[in-house]
C-alpha positions as CSV (number, residue, x, y, z in Angstrom):
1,X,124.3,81.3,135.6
2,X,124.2,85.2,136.3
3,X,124.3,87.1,133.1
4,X,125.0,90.2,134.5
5,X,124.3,92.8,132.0
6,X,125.1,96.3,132.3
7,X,121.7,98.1,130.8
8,X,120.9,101.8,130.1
9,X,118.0,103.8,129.2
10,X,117.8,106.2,126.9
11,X,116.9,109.5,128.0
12,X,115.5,111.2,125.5
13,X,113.1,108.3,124.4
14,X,109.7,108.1,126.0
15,X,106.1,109.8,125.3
16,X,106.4,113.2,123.4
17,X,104.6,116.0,124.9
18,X,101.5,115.0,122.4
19,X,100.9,112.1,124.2
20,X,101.9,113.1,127.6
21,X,99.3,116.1,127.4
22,X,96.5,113.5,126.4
23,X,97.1,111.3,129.4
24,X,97.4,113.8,131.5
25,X,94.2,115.2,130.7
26,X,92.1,111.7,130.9
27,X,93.9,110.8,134.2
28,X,93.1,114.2,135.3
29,X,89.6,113.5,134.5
30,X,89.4,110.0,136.1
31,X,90.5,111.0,139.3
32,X,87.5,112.8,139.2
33,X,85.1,110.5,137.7
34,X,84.2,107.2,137.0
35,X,84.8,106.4,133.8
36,X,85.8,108.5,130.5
37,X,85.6,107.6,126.8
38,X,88.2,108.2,124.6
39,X,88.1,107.8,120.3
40,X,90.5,104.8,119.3
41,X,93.5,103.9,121.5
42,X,94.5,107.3,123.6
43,X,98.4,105.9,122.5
44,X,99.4,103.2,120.4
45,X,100.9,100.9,123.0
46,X,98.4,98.4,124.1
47,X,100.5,98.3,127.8
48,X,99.6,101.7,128.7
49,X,96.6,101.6,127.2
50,X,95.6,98.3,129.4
51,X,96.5,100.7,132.7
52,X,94.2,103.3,131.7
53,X,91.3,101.3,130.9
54,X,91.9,100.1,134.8
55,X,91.0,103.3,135.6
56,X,88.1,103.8,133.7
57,X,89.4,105.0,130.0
58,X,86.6,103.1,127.8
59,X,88.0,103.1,124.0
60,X,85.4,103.3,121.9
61,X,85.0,104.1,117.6
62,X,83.4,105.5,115.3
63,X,80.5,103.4,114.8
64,X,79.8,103.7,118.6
65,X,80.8,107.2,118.6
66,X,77.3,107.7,116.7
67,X,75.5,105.9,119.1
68,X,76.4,107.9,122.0
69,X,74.7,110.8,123.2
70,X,75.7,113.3,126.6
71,X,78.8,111.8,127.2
72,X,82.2,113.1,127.7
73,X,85.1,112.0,125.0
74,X,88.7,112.1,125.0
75,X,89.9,113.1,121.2
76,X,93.4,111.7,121.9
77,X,96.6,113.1,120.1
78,X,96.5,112.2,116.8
79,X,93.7,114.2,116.3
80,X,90.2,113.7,114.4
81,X,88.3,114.8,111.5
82,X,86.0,117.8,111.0
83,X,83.0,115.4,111.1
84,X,84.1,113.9,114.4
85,X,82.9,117.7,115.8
86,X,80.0,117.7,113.6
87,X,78.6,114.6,115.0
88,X,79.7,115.5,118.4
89,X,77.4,118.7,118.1
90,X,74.5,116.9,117.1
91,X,74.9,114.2,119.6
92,X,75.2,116.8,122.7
93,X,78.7,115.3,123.5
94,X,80.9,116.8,124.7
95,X,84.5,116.5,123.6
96,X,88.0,116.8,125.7
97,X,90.0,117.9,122.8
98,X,93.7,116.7,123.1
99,X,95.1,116.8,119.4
100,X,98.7,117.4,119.6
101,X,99.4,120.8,118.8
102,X,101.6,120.0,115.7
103,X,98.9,117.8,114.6
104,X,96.3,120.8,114.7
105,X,98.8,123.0,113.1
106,X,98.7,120.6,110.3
107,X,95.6,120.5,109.5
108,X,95.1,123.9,109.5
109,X,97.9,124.2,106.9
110,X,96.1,121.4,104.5
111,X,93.0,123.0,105.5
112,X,94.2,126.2,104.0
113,X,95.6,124.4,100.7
114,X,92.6,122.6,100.2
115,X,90.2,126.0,100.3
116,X,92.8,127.6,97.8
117,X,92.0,124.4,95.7
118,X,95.3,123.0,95.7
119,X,95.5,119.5,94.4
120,X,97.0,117.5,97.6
121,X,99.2,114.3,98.3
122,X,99.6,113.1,101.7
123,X,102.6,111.3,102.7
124,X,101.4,109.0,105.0
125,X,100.0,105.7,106.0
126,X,96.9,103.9,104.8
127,X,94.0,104.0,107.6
128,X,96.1,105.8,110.1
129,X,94.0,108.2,112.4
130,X,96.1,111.1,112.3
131,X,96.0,110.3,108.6
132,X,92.2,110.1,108.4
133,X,91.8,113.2,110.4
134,X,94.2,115.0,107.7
135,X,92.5,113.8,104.6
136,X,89.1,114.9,106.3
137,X,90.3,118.9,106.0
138,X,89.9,118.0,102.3
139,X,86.5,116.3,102.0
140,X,88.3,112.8,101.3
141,X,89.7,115.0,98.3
142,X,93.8,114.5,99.2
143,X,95.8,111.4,97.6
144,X,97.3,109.1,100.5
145,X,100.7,107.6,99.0
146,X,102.8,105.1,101.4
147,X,105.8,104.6,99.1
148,X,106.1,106.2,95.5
149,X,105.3,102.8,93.8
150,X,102.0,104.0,94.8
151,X,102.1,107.1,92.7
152,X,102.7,105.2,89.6
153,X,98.7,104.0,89.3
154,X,97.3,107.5,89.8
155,X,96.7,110.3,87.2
156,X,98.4,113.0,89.4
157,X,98.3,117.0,87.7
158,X,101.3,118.7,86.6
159,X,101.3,120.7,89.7
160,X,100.7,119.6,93.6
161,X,101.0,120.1,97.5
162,X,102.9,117.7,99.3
163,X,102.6,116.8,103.0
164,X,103.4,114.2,105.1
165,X,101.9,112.8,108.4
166,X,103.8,114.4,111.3
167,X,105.9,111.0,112.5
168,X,107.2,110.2,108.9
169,X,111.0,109.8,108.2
170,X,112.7,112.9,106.6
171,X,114.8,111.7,104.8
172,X,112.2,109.6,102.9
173,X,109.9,112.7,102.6
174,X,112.5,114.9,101.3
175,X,113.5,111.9,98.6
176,X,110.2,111.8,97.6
177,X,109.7,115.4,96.6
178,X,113.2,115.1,95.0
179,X,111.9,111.9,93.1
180,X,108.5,113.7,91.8
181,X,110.6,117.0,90.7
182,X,112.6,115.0,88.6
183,X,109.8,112.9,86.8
184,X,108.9,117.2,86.0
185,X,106.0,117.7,88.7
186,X,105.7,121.1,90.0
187,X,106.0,120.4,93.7
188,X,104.9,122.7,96.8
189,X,106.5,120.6,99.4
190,X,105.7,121.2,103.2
191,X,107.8,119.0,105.7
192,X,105.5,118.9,108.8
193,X,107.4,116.3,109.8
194,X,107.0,116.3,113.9
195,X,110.9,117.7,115.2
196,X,110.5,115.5,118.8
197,X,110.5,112.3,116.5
198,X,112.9,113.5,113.8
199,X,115.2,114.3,116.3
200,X,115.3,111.0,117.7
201,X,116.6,109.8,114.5
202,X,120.2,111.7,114.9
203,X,119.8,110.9,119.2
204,X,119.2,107.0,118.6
205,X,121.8,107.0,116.0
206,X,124.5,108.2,118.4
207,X,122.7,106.0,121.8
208,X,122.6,102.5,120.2
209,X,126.7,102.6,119.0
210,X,127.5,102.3,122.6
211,X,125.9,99.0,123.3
212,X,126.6,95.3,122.3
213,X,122.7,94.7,121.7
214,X,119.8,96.9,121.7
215,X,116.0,96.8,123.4
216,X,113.9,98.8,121.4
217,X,110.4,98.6,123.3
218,X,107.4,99.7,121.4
219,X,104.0,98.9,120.0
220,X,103.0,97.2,117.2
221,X,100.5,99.7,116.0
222,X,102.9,102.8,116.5
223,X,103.8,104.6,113.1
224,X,106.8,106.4,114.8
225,X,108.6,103.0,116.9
226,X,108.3,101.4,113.1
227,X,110.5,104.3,111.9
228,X,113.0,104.5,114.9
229,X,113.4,100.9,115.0
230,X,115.0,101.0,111.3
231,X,117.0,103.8,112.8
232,X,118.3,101.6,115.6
233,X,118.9,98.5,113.4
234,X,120.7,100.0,110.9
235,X,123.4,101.9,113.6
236,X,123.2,99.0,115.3
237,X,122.2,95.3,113.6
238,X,121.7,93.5,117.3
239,X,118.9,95.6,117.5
240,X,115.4,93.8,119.2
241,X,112.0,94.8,118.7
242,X,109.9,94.2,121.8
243,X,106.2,95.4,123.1
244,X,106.8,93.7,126.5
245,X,108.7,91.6,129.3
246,X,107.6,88.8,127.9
247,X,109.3,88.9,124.6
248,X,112.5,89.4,126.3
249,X,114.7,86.3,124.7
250,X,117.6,85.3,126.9
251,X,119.1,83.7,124.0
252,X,119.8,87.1,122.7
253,X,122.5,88.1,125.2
254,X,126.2,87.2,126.6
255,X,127.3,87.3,129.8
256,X,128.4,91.0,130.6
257,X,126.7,92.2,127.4
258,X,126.0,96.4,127.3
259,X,122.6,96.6,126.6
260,X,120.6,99.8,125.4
261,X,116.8,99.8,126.3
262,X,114.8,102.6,123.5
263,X,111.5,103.5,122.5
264,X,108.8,105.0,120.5
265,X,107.6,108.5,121.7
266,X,104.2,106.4,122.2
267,X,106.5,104.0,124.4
268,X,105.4,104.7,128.8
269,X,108.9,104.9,130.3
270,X,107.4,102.6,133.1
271,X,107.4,100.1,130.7
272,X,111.3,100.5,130.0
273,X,112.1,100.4,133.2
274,X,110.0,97.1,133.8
275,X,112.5,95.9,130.6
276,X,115.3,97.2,132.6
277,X,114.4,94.9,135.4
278,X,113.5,91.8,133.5
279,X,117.5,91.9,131.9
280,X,119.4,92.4,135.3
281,X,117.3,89.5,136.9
282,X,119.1,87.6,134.1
């Protein structure tokens, strides 16, 4: 039996220009030459990741970052750590620096706070490399909170910087710095929260009401798809979470069903399109 359902893209999902500018730069560089290393997944989506490494991205980390000497090295998007270029100095590498620009902007602005010796919380999750990179402007020095519950085991001063890692939700941020002025903290909040995702929030809200079910494709590792997914689910509770074809579940759909295919900004749109397929071959 044909399903035949009627499926749509959304437009505005896809890589942000952080990412884009990353791969551009290592395909740039691999048309060129043979192979190029990069620190940690250039993107977290192991799909695109797999086509790079076809064309000669080798992921490496930290541990063989130090063993590595006159090579070239992608810093992807997320950015790294101010001993990443220390090490890369003494080690003769040379490094292909493709932070996001928000992501640099950010730590300069903790940077900054830290050097004014501002006691500072991060709003952000546990052992994630844009995280690491942050909490390295402050010598390990800034206090990395996922939820508030958190907060409650730490011995925090009356008076604190709050920042968050650039693909947190707003609203969460904002009702955490609501949440610590009320317990009577004096709170220098800065939302560096990245506009391209929290954007997506009000766009996703409005795309997913116009379908029966929804696809949202993205990695497991990605920060951001974690966040828009929620998004999706709660404007629209047929919501799917997927990180390929292969996860597609017939059993999901009816016959005729509208179906809306989304993504993570760390989501290829190759691989929405290959979604697209897979459905109207059902």
């Amino acid at each position: 039996m044909k399903y035949n359902l009627a499926v749509t893209i959304d437009k505005d999902s896809g890589f942000c220009f952080g990412v884009v500018y990353a791969i551009e730069m290592a395909e740039d560089i691999l048309d060129q030459e043979e192979y190029l290393y990069c620190l940690g997944d250039i993107v977290h989506n192991d799909e695109e990741v797999k086509r790079l490494k076809s064309k000669g991205l080798r992921i490496i980390g930290h541990e063989e970052l130090n063993e590595l000497h006159g090579e070239k090295v992608l810093i992807r998007a997320h950015g790294e750590a101010p001993s990443t270029y220390e090490l890369a100095l003494k080690n003769n590498l040379t490094l292909i620096d493709a932070s996001c620009p928000v992501v640099l902007k950010l730590q300069n602005r903790i940077k900054n706070s830290h050097d004014d010796q501002e006691q500072i919380l991060i709003f952000g999750k546990h052992g994630h490399a844009e995280v690491i990179g942050l909490q390295g402007q402050t010598d390990g020095k800034a206090i990395v909170f996922q939820d508030l519950a958190e907060l409650d085991q730490v011995e925090l001063p009356s008076k604190f910087t709050l920042y968050s890692q650039t693909t947190k939700s707003t609203d969460k941020f904002y009702h955490i710095k609501e949440e610590l002025l009320s317990r009577g903290y004096q709170v220098k909040a800065n939302d560096t929260i990245c506009r391209q995702v929290s954007n997506r929030y009000d766009d996703l809200e409005k795309f997913v009401a116009n379908f029966d079910k929804i696809i949202f494709v993205s990695g497991k590792k990605s920060s951001n798809g974690k966040v828009l997914y929620d998004v999706c689910k709660k404007y629209n509770e047929h919501s799917y979470f997927i990180s390929n074809i292969e996860e597609l579940d017939i059993s999901w759909f009816n016959p005729i069903d509208k179906v809306g295919i989304c993504g993570a900004t760390s989501t290829p749109m190759w691989l929405m399109e290959q979604v697209k397929t897979k459905l109207e071959s059902f």
